[in-house]
C-alpha positions, -999 to 999 in steps of 0.1 A, spaced: 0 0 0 27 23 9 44 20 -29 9 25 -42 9 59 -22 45 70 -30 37 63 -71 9 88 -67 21 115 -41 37 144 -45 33 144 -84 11 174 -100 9 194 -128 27 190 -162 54 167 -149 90 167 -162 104 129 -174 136 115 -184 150 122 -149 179 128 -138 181 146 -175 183 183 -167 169 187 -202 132 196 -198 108 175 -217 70 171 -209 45 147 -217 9 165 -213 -11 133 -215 9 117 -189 -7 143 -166 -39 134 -172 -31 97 -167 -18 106 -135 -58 118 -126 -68 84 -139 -40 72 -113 -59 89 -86 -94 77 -98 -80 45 -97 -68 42 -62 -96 52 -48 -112 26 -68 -98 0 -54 -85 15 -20 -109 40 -5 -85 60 18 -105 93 13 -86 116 31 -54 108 14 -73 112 -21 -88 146 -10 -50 155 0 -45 148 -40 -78 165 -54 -64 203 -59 -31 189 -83 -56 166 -97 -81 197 -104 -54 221 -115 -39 196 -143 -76 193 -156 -76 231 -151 -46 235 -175 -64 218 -202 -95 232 -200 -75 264 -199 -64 261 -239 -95 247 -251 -107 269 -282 -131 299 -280 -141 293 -316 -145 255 -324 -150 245 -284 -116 223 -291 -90 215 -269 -57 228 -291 -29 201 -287 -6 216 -256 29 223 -260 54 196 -255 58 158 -264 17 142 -271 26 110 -267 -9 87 -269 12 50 -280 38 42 -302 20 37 -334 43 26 -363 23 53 -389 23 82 -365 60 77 -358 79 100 -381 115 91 -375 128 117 -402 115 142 -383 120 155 -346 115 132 -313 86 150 -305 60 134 -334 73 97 -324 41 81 -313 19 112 -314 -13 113 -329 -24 129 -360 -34 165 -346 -13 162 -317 13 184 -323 9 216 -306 -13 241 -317 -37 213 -337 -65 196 -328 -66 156 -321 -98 137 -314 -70 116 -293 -64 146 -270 -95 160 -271 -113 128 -262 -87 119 -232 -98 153 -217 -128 142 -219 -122 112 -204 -104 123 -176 -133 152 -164 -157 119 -162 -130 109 -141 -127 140 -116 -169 140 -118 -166 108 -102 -142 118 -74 -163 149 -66 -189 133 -63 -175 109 -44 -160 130 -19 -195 149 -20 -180 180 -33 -218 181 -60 -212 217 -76 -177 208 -88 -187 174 -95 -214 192 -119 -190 214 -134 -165 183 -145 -198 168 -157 -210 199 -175 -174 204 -191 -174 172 -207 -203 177 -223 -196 206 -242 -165 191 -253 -178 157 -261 -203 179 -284 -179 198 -300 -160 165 -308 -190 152 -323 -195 180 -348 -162 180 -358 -143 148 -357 -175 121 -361 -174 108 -399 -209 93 -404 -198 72 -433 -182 54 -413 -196 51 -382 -160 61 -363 -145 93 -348 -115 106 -371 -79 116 -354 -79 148 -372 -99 175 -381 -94 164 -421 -109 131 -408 -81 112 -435 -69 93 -405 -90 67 -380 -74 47 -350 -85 25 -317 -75 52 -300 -103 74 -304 -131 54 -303 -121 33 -269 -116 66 -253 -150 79 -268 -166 46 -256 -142 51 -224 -157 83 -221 -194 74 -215 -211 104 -229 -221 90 -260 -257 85 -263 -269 48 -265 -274 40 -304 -241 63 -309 -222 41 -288 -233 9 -301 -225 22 -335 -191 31 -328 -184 -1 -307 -194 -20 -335 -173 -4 -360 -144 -4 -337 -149 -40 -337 -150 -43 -376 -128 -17 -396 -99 -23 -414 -85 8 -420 -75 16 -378 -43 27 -368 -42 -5 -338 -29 -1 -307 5 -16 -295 14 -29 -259 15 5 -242 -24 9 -249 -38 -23 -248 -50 -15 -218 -77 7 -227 -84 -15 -257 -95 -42 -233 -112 -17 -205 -132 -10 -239 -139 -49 -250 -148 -53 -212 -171 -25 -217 -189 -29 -249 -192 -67 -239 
């Protein structure tokens, strides 16, 4: 228990890696993981008072996201720094700088990525949940009433009817795993929507797969959709 504690304390905001390298590098999505962290020990471990201790790093990351979404399309813009989702072979570049290696398509900063924009999403149904779980209701609504607007905008952007899936990028040329477990993940998708998207998930040819490092989510979403 105490090594479950010490992976998750003291860690907040946009965290540097590659230590001791005095070079700074950040990871922006790792952040947001690290919220998923929390949700997920006090899943399995209760131990309010410790996760409460957590809540205002875990509320200020989502913060710094919510902070760049876009005034005009209602879009999270792709943070500065290293967007790393999973190393994908096609979203590897290795002619070009570090930084693209396993980022989506949209994900370098400045763009928008249904990735990104969906793992925000993902992670305010997250913080709902621990709100509300710590009975903190008004910010618990707010988490709740953010994710909607995003998950919206998503929609009316990124969702390619044709096809039943959620494109990476705003051209919608480009379709992966990624987006539509985290949309699934996400559970704001209305019922039909969802079974839609599940079931194409399950059936398309033409998704980028994911590799070890997101398997996980690609079996949280089997376990899911059944």
């Amino acid at each position: 228990l105490a090594m479950l504690r010490n992976s998750i304390d003291s860690v907040f905001g946009l965290m540097r890696c590659s230590f001791p390298n005095t070079r700074e590098q950040f990871i922006p999505p790792f952040a947001l993981w690290w919220v998923g962290m929390v949700y997920d020990y006090a899943l399995w471990r209760g131990d309010p008072d410790f996760i409460r201790s957590l809540m205002p790093d875990a509320r200020r990351i989502v913060e710094s996201f919510v902070q760049k979404i876009d005034a005009g399309t209602g879009l999270l813009r792709s943070p500065d720094g290293w967007n790393f989702t999973d190393w994908v072979p096609a979203w590897t570049e290795t002619t070009k700088s570090y930084r693209n290696w396993g980022v989506p398509p949209g994900g370098n900063p400045g763009d928008f990525s249904a990735v990104l924009n969906w793992h925000l999403v993902y992670t305010l149904k997250l913080l709902e949940e621990l709100d509300a779980w710590l009975n903190e209701p008004e910010l618990a609504q707010r988490a709740s009433r953010l994710a909607s607007r995003l998950a919206r905008a998503i929609d009316d952007v990124f969702w390619d009817a044709s096809r039943n899936l959620y494109a990476d990028d705003v051209s919608r040329l480009h379709f992966s795993e990624h987006a539509q477990c985290l949309a699934l993940l996400a559970k704001t998708l209305s019922p039909e929507r969802a079974a839609s998207t599940a079931r194409a998930l399950r059936t398309s040819t033409e998704l980028a797969r994911a590799t070890v490092y997101f398997s996980h989510y690609l079996f949280e979403t089997a376990h899911l959709t059944g």
